[in-house]
N, C-alpha and C positions, 0 to 999 in steps of 0.2 A: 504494500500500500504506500502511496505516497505520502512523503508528509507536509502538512499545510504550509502555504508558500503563500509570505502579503500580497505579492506581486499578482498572483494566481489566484483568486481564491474559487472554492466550488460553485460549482457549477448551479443552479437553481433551474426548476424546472420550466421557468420560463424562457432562458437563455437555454436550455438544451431544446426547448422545441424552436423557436429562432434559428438554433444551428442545422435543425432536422431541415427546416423549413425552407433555408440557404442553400444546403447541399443536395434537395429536390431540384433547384433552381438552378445550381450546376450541371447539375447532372452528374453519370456512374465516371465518365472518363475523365472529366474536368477536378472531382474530385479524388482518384486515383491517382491524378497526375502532382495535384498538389501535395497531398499525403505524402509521395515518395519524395517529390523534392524537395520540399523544404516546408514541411506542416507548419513552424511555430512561424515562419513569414507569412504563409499563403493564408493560413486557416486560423490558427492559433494556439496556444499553448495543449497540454500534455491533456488534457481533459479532451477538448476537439479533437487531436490525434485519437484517442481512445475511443469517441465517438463514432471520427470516422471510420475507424477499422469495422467498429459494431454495424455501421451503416450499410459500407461497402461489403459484409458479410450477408444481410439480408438482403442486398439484390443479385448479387449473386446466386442465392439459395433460390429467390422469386425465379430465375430467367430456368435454372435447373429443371428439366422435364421430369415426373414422377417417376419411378419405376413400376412396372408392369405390373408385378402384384398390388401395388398400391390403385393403381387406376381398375383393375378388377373388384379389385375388393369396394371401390367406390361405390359402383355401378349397382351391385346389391342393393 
């Protein structure tokens, strides 16, 4: 865990939906690209990175097609 930082401080759930709401408006590849080059310039400190990792994890998983058993078992 990190530890609290003046400079940084957490995150509140209004400024993390802000950030959700930001990184829609980017988009998957604008936001990948920032992430790797330089998150605490583009995006923002260690919380955002952490964000974005969370973010660009659930669209990836959205874009992943089911697997077979699963879309069977749907249809039931």
């Amino acid at each position: 865990m990190r530890s609290m930082d003046p400079m940084n401080p957490p995150m509140n759930a209004t400024d993390r939906q802000r950030t959700l709401d930001y990184f829609e408006r980017l988009g998957r590849d604008k936001v990948r690209l920032y992430s790797a080059i330089d998150c605490d310039r583009y995006l923002g400190g260690w919380q955002v990175r952490e964000l974005a990792d969370q973010w660009l994890d659930e669209k990836a998983a959205e874009e992943r097609p089911l697997p077979l058993w699963r879309r069977i078992v749907r249809r039931r």
